[in-house]
C-alpha positions in Angstrom: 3.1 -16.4 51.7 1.8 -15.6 48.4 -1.3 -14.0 48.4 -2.2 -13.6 44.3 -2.8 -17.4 44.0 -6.3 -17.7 45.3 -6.8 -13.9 43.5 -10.0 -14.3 41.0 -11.6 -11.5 38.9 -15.3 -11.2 37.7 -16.5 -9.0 35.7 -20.2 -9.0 35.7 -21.6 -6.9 32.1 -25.5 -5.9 32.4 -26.2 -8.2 28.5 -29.2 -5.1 28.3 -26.7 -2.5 28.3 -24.2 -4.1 25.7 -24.5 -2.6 22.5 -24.4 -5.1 19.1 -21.1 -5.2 17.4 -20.9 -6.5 13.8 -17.8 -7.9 12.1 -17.4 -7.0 8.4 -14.8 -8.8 6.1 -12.8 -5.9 4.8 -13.1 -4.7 1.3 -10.1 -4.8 -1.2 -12.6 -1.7 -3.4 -12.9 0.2 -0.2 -9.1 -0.3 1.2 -7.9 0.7 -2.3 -10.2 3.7 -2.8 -8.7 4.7 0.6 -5.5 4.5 0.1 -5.2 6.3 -2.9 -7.2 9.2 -0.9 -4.5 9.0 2.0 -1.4 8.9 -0.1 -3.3 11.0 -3.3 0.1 13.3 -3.3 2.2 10.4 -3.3 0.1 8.4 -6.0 0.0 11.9 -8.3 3.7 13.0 -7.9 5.3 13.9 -11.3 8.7 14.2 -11.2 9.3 18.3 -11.3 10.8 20.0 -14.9 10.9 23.6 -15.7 7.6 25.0 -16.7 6.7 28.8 -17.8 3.6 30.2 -16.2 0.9 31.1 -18.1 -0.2 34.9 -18.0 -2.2 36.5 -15.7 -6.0 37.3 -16.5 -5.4 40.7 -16.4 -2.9 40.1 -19.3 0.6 40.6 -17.6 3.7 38.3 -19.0 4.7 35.1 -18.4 7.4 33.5 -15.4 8.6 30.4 -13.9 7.3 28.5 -10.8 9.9 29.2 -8.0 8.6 26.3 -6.1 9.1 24.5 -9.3 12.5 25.3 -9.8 13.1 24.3 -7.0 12.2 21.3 -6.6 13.7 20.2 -9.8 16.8 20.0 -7.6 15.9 18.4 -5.1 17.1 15.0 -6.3 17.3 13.3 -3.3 13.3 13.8 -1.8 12.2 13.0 -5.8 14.0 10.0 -5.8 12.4 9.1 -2.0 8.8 10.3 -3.1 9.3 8.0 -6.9 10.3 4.9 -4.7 7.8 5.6 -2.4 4.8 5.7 -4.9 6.3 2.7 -6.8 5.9 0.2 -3.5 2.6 1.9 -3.1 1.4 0.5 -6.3 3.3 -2.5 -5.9 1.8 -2.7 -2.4 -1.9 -2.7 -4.4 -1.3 -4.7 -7.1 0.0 -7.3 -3.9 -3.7 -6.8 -2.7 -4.7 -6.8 -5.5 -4.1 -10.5 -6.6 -5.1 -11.8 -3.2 -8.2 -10.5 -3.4 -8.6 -12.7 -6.6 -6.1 -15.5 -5.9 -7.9 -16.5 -2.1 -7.5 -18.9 0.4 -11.5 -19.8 -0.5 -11.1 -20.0 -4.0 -8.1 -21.9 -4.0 -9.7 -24.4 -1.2 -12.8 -24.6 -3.2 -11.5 -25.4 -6.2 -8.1 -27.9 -4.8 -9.4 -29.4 -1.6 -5.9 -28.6 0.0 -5.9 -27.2 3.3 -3.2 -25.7 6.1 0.5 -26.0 4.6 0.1 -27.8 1.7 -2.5 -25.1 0.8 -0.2 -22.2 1.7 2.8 -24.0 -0.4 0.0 -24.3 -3.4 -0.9 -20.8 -2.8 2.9 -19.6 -2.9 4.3 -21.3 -5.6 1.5 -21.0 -8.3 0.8 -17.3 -7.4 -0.6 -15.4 -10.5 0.8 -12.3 -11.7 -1.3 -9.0 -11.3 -1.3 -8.9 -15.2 -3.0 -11.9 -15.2 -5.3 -11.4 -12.7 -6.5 -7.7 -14.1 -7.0 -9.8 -17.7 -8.6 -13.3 -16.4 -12.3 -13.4 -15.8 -13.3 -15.6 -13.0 -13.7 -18.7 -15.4 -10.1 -18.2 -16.1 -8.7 -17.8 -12.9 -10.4 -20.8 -11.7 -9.3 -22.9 -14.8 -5.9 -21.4 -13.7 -5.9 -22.8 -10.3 -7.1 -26.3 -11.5 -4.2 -26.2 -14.4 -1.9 -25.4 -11.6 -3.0 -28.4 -9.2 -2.6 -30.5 -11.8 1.0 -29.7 -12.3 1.0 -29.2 -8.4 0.2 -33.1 -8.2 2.1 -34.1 -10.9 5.1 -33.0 -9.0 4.4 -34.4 -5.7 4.0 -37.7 -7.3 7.3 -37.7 -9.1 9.6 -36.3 -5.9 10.3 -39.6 -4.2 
């Protein structure tokens, strides 16, 4: 006998008691500003050299930064930190250029929607150079420029 089939839950929530809960769209501004705040060290690494010290205020010599020196050879973590910080910005630049090149704007300006929009989307993607230079007349010019070639092709594919 199986007693779990006529098993039903309610759960009965007072609507007084229930706080409001509002659903913001996220910000690329506010994701980027945070990011570089979370990975700041990673996002300012230079790669380590030999540098003197500058004298003391009260006027004794000069000397070299242990820590410094020794991190200069400590190849391995530089290389690890240089590769990290470059997907980091490549990782922005990303978000970059979807913030710019949307699903909204695209729609708006094509009409396409669900895969044929995705396949539009992916194959005419703009290069973060080109998004950092275009205004928004110029994207949008862009987009209809690239539907045009986008339907060009679809007609000619048999």
């Amino acid at each position: 006998m199986n007693f779990y089939n006529g098993f039903d839950i309610a759960l009965h929530v007072d609507p007084v008691e229930m706080k409001a809960v509002k659903v913001m769209p996220r910000s690329y501004h506010n994701d980027s500003l945070q990011n570089r705040q979370d990975y700041a060290k990673i996002f300012n690494f230079k790669k380590p050299g030999f540098k003197i010290a500058g004298a003391n205020p009260d006027g004794a010599g000069a000397g070299v930064d242990l820590d410094e020196l020794i991190n200069v050879f400590r190849f391995g973590r530089t290389k690890r930190i240089q590769a990290f910080q470059r997907r980091l910005v490549e990782e922005e630049q990303d978000k970059y250029v979807d913030h710019r090149f949307n699903r909204s704007l695209v729609l708006k300006v094509t009409h396409l929607q669900g895969d044929t929009l995705d396949a539009f989307m992916a194959k005419y993607r703009p290069s973060y150079d080109f998004c950092q230079r275009a205004t928004d007349y110029d994207l949008m010019d862009y987009i209809k420029l690239a539907f045009k070639e986008y339907q060009k092709d679809r007609k000619e594919r048999p």
